[in-house]
C-alpha positions in Angstrom: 18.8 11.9 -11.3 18.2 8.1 -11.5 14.7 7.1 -11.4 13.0 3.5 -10.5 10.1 4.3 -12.4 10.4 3.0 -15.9 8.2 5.5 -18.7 6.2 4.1 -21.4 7.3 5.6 -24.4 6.1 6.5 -27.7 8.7 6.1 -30.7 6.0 7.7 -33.3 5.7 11.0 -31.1 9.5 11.9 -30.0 9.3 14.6 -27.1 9.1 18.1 -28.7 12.5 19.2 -26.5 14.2 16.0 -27.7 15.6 18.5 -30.7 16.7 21.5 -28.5 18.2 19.2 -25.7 20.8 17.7 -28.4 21.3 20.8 -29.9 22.3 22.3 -26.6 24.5 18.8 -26.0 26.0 20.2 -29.1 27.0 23.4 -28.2 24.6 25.6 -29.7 24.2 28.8 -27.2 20.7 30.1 -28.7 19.6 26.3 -27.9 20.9 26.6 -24.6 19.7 30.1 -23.9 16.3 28.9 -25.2 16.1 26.0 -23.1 17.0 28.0 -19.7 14.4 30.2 -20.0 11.8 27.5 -20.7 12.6 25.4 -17.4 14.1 28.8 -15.3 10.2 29.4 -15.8 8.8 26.1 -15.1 11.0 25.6 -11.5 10.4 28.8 -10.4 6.6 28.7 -10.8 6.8 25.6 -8.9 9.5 26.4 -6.2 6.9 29.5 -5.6 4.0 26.9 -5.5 5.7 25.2 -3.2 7.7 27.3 -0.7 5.2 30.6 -1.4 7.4 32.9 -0.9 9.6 34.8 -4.2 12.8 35.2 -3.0 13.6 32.3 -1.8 11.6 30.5 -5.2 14.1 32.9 -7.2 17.3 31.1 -5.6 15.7 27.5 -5.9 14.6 27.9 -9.5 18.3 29.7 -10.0 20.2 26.2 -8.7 17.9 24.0 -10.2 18.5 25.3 -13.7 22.4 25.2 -12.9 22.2 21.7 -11.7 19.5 20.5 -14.7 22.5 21.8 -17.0 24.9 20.2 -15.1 23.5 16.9 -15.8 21.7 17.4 -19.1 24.2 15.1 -20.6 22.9 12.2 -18.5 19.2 12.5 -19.3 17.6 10.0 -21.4 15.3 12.7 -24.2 12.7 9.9 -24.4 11.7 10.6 -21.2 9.4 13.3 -20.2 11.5 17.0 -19.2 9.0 17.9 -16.8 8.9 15.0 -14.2 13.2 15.1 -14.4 13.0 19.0 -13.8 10.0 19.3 -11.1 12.4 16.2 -9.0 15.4 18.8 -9.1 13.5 21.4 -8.0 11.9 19.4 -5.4 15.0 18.3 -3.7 16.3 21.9 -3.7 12.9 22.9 -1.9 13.8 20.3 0.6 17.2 21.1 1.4 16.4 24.7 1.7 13.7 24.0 3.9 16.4 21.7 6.7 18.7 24.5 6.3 16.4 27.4 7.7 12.5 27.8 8.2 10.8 29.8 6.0 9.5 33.0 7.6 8.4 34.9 4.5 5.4 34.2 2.5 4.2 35.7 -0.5 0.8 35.3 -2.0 0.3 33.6 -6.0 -2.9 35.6 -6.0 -0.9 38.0 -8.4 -0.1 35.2 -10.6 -3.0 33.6 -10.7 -5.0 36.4 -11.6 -2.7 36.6 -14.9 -3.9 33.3 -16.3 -3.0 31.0 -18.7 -1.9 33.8 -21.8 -2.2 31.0 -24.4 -5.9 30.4 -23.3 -7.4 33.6 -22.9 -10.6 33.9 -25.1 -10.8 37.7 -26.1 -14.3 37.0 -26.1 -14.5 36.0 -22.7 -17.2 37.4 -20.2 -15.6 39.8 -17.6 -18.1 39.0 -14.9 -17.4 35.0 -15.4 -13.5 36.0 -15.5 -13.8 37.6 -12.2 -16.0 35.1 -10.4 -13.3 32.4 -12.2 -10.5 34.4 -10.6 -12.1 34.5 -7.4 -12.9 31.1 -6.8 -8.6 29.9 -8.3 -7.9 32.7 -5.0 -10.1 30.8 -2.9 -8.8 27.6 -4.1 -5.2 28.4 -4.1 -5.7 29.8 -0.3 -7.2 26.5 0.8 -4.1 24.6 -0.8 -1.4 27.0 0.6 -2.5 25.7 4.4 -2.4 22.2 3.5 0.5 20.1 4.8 3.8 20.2 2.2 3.2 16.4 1.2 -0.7 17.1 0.6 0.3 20.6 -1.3 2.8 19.2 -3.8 1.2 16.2 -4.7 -2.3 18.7 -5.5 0.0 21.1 -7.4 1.5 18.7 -9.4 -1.2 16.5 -10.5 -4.3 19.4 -10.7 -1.6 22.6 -11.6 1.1 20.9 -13.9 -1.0 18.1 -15.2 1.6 15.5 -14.4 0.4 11.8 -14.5 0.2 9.5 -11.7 3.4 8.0 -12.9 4.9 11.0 -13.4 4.3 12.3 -10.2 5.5 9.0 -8.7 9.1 10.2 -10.3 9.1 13.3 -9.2 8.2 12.2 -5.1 10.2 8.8 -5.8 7.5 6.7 -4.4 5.5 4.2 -5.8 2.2 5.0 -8.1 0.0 3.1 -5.6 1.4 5.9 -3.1 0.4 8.5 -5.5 -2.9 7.3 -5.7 -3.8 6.9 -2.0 -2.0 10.8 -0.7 -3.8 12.4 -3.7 -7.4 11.3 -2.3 -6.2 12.3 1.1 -5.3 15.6 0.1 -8.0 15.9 -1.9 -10.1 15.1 1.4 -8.8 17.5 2.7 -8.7 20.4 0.7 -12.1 19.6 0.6 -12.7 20.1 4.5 -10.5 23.5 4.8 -12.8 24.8 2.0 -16.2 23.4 3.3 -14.5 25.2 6.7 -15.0 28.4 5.3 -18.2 27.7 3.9 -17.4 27.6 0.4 -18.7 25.1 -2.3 -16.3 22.2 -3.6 -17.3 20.7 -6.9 -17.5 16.7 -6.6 -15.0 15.4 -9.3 -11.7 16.8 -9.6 -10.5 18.6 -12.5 -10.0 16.6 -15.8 -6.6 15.9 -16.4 -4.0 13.2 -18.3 -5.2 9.7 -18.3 -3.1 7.7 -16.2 -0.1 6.6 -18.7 
């Protein structure tokens, strides 16, 4: 999918897919194999973030793969995979959601209580796991009633780490846009929490410098 947004790139550090996307342009099947199971995992994580319910993320995150494939040939590898893949699955969250309401909603607490696997500490208290699995529950329920637009935008920038202009590919809008609907939803989240009487830290998670 076309973009308007034009990345800065880096010719001393080449993407770290750019390898397996040509090897897969070249027929190789373990390349291709490999590279399904890396973004099947990536859109359905975020199809359930956004639609929270499984089934229907399954099906997105299904077609999104299929239709990544489909045009793999026309993405430019010194662009960043994520931004190209999340705008797929975005627009098949979208159509979905004109074609029938969704009644069915499934909670993340199960997924979020798994973690990150690659940063577990085995040293790790269980009593400040617990309390840190808590508060992501509490968190996560304060995003799942916020508005789509305010949800997605929160996901992508504080769950997926995606830069302002990143995200502004992904929602084609502009990064001034970006900007002003993440403090809004930030606002907000903010309010549903203080609502239930639970603390909200001041600044927002660290994440990616603005690139």
């Amino acid at each position: 999918m076309a973009s308007t947004i034009e990345l800065a790139v880096s010719t001393q550090d080449p993407p770290p897919y750019r390898a397996l996307v040509n090897s897969v342009r070249n027929g190789d099947n373990k390349a291709r194999e490999a590279l399904a199971q890396r973004v099947g995992r990536s859109a359905y994580v975020f199809a359930l973030q956004l639609t929270r319910a499984a089934e229907p993320a399954r099906d997105i995150a299904q077609e999104s793969v299929l239709r990544f494939f489909q045009h793999l040939d026309s993405f430019d590898t010194d662009r960043p995979l994520e931004p190209w893949l999340y705008q797929i699955v975005r627009n098949q969250v979208r159509d979905l959601s004109r074609r029938e309401r969704l009644r069915h909603h499934e909670s993340l607490d199960a997924w979020l209580d798994q973690g990150r696997p690659e940063t577990v500490d085995p040293v790790a208290d269980p009593a400040a796991d617990a309390e840190q699995s808590e508060l992501r529950q509490r968190v996560w329920q304060a995003i799942s009633a916020l508005t789509d637009a305010h949800r997605e935008i929160i996901v992508l920038r504080d769950y997926h780490d995606l830069s302002y202009r990143e995200i502004a590919e992904v929602l084609s809008v502009p990064q001034g846009t970006v900007m002003s609907r993440l403090h809004a939803a930030r606002a907000k989240l903010r309010d549903v929490i203080r609502a239930e009487g639970d603390a909200f830290p001041n600044q927002p998670p660290t994440r990616r410098g603005d690139r």
